[in-house]
BADO-461207 format. One record per residue: residue number from 1; residue in three letters; x, y, z of N, C-alpha, C, O, CB in turn. Coordinates in steps of 0.2 Angstrom, whole numbers. Glycine has a CB too. Example, Ala and Ser with C-alpha at 12.3 -4.5 7.8 and 13.67 -1.06 7.14 Angstrom:
2
@n 1 res ALA nu 66 nv -28 nw 39 cau 62 cav -22 caw 39 cu 66 cv -16 cw 39 ou 71 ov -17 ow 42 cbu 57 cbv -22 cbw 45
@n 2 res SER nu 64 nv -11 nw 35 cau 68 cav -5 caw 36 cu 64 cv 0 cw 39 ou 67 ov 6 ow 40 cbu 70 cbv -3 cbw 29
//
This chain:
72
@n 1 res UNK nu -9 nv 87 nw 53 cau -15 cav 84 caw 50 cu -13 cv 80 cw 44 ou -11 ov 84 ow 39 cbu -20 cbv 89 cbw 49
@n 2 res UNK nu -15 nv 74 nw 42 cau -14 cav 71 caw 37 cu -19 cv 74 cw 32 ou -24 ov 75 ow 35 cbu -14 cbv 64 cbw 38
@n 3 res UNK nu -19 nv 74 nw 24 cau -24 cav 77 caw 20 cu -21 cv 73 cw 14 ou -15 ov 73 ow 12 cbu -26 cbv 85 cbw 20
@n 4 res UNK nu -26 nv 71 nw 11 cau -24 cav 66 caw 5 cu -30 cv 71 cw -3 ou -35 ov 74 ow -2 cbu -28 cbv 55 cbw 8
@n 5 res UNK nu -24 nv 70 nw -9 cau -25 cav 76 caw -12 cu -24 cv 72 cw -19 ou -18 ov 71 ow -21 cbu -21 cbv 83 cbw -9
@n 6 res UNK nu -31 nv 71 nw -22 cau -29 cav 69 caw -28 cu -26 cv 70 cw -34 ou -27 ov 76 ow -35 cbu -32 cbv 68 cbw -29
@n 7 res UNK nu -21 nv 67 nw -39 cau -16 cav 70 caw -43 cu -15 cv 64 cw -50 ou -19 ov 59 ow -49 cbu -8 cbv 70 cbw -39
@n 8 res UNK nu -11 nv 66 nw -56 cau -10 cav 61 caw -59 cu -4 cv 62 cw -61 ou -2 ov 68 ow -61 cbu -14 cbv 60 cbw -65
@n 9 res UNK nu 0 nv 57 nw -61 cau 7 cav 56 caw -63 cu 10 cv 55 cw -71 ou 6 ov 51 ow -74 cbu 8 cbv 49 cbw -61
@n 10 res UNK nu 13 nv 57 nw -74 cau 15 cav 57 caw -82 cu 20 cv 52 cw -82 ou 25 ov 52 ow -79 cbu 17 cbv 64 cbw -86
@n 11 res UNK nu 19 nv 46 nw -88 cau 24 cav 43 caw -89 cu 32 cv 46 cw -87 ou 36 ov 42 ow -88 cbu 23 cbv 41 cbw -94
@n 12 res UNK nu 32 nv 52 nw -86 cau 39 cav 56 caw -85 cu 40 cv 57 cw -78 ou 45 ov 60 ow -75 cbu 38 cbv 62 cbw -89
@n 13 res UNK nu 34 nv 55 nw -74 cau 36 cav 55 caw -69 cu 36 cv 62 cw -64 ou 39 ov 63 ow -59 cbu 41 cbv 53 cbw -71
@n 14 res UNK nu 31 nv 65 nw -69 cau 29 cav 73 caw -66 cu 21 cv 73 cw -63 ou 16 ov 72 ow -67 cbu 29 cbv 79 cbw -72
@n 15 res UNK nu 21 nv 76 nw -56 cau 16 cav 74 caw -54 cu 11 cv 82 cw -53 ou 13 ov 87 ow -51 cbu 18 cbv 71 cbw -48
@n 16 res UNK nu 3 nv 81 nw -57 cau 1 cav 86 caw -56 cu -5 cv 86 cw -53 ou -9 ov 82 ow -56 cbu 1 cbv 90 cbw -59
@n 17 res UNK nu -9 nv 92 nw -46 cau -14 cav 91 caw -42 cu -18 cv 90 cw -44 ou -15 ov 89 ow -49 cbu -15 cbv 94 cbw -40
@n 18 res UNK nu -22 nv 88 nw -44 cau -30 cav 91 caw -48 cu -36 cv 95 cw -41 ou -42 ov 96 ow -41 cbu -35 cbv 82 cbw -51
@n 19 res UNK nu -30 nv 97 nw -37 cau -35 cav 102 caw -34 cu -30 cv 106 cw -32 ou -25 ov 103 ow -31 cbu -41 cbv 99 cbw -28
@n 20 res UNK nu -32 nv 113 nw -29 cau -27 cav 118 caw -27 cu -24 cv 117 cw -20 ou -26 ov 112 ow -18 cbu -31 cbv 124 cbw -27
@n 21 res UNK nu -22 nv 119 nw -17 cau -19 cav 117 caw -12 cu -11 cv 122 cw -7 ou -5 ov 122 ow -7 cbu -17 cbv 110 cbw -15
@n 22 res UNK nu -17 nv 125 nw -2 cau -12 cav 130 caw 0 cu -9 cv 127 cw 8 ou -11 ov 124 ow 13 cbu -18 cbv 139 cbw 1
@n 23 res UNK nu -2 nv 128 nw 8 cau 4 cav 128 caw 13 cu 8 cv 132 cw 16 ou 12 ov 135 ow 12 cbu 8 cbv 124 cbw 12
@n 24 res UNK nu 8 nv 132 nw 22 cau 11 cav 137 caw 27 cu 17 cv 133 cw 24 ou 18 ov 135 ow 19 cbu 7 cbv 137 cbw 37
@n 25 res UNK nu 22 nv 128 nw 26 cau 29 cav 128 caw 25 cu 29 cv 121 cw 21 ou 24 ov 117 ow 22 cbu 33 cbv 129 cbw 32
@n 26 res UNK nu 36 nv 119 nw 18 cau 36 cav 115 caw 14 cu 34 cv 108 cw 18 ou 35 ov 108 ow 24 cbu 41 cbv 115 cbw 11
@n 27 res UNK nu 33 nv 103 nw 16 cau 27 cav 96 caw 19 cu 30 cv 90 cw 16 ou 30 ov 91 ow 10 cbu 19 cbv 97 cbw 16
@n 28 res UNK nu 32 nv 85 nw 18 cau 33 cav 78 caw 16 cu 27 cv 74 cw 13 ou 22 ov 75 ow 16 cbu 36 cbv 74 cbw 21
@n 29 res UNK nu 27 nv 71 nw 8 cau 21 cav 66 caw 5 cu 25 cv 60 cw 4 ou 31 ov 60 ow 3 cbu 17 cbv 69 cbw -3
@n 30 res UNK nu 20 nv 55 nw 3 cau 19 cav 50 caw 0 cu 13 cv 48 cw -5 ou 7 ov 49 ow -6 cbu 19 cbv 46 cbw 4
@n 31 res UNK nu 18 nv 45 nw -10 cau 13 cav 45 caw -16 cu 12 cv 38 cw -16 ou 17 ov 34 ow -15 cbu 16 cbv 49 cbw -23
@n 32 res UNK nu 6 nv 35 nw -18 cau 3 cav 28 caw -19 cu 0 cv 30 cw -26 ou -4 ov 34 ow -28 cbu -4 cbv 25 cbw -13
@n 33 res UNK nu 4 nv 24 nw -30 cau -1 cav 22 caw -37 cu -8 cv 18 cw -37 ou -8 ov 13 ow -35 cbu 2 cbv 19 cbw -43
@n 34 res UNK nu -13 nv 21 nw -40 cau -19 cav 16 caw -39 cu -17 cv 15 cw -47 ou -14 ov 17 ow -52 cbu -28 cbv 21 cbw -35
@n 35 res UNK nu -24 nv 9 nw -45 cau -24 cav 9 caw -54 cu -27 cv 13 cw -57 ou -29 ov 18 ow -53 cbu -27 cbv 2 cbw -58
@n 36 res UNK nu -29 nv 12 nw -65 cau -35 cav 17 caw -71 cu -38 cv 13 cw -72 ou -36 ov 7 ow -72 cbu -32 cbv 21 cbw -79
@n 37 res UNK nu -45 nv 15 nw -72 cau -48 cav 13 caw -74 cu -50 cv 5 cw -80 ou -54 ov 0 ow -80 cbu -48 cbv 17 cbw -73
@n 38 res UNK nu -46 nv 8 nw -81 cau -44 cav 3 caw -87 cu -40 cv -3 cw -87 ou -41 ov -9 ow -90 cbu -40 cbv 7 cbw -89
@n 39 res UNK nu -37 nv -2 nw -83 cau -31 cav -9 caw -79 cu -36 cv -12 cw -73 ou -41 ov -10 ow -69 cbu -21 cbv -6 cbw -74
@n 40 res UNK nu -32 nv -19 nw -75 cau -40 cav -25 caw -69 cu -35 cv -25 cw -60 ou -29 ov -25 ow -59 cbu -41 cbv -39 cbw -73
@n 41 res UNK nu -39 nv -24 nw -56 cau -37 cav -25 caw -48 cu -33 cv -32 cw -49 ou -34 ov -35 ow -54 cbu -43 cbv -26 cbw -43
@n 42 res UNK nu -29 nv -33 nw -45 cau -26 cav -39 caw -42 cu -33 cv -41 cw -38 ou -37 ov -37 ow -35 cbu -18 cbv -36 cbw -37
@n 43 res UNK nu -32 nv -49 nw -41 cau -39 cav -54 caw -35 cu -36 cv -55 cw -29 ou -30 ov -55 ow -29 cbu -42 cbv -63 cbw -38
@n 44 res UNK nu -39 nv -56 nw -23 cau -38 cav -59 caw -18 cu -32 cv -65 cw -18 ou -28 ov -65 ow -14 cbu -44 cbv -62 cbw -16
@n 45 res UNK nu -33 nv -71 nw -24 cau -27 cav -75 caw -22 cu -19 cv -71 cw -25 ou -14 ov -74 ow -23 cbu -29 cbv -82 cbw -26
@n 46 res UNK nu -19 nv -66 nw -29 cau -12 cav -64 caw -30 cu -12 cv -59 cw -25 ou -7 ov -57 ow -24 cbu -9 cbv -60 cbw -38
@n 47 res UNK nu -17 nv -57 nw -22 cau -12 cav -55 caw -16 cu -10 cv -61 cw -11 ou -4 ov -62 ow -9 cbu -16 cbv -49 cbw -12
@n 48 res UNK nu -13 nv -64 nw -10 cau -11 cav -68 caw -6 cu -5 cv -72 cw -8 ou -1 ov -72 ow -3 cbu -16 cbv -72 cbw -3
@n 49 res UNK nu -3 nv -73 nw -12 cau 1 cav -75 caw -17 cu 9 cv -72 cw -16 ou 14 ov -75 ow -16 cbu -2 cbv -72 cbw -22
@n 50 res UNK nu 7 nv -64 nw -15 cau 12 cav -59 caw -14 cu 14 cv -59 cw -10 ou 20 ov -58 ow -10 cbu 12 cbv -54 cbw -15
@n 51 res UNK nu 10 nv -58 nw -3 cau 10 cav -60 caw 5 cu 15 cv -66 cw 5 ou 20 ov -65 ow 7 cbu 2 cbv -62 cbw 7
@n 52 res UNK nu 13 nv -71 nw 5 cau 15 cav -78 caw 6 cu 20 cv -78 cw 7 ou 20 ov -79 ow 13 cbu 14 cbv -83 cbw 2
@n 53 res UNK nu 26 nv -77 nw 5 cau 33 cav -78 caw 7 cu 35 cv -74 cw 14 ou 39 ov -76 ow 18 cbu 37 cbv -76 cbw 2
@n 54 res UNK nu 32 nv -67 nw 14 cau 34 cav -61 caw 18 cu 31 cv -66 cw 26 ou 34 ov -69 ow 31 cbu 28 cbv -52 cbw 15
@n 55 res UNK nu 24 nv -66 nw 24 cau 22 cav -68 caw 29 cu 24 cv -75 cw 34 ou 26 ov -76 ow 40 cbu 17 cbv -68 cbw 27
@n 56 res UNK nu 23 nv -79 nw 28 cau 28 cav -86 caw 29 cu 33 cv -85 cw 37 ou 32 ov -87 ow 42 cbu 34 cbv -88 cbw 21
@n 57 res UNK nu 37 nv -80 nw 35 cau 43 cav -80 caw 41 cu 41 cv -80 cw 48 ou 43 ov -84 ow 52 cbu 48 cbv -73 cbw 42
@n 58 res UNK nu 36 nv -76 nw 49 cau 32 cav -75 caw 53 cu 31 cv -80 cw 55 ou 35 ov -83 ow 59 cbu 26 cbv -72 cbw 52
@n 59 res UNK nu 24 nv -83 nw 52 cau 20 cav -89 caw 55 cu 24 cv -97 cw 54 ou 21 ov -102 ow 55 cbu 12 cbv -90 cbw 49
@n 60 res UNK nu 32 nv -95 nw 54 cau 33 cav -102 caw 54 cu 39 cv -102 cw 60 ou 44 ov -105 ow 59 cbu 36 cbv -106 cbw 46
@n 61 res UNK nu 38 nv -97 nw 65 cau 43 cav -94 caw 70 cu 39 cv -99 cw 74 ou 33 ov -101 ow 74 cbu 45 cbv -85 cbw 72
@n 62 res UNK nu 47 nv -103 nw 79 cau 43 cav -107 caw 86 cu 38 cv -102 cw 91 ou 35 ov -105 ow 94 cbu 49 cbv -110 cbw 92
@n 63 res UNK nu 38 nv -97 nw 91 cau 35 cav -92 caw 95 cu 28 cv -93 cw 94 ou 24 ov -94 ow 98 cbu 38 cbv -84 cbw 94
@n 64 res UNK nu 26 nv -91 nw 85 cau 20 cav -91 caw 82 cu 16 cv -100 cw 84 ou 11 ov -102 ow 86 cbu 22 cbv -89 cbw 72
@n 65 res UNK nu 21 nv -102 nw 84 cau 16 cav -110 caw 86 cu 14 cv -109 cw 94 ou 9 ov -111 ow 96 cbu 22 cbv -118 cbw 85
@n 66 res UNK nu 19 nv -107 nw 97 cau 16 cav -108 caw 103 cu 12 cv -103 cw 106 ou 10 ov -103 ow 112 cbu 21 cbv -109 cbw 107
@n 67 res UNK nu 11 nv -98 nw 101 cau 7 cav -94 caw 105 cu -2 cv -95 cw 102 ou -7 ov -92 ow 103 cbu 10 cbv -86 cbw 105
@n 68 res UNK nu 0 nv -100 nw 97 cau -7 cav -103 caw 94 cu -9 cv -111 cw 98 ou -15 ov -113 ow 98 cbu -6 cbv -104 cbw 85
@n 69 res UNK nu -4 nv -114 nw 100 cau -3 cav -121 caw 104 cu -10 cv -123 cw 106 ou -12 ov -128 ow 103 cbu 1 cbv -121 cbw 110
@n 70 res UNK nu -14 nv -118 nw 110 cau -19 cav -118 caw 115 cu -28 cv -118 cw 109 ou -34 ov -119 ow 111 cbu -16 cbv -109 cbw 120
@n 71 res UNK nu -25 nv -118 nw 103 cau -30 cav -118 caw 100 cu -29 cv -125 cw 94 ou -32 ov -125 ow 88 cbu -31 cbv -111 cbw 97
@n 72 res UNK nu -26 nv -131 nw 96 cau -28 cav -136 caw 93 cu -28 cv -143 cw 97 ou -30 ov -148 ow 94 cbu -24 cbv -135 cbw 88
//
């Protein structure tokens, strides 16, 4: 069962819960930084922005044209 468990990180890189949290045996995580409140989101165009190259490969493969062909 996945369970997501809120925490804060110290510039040092030590991570602690902010809620208790009991385990039958030790457990893999991943951790995602969100922002603080404080710092501004990324807009829609820097993501896309960031996207853009990754994606690029994708959408410029002969496959990707021809399986859109039928829509122009």
């Amino acid at each position: 069962m996945l369970q997501t468990i809120e925490a804060v990180i110290d510039i040092g890189g030590q991570i602690r819960l902010l809620e208790p949290i009991k385990l039958t045996k030790t457990k893999r995580a991943l951790v995602t930084l969100l922002n603080n409140e404080d710092e501004p989101m990324m807009t829609g165009i820097e993501n896309a922005l960031l996207s853009e190259e990754t994606l690029g490969k994708d959408w410029n493969k002969a496959e990707e044209d021809q399986a859109w062909s039928h829509l122009q």
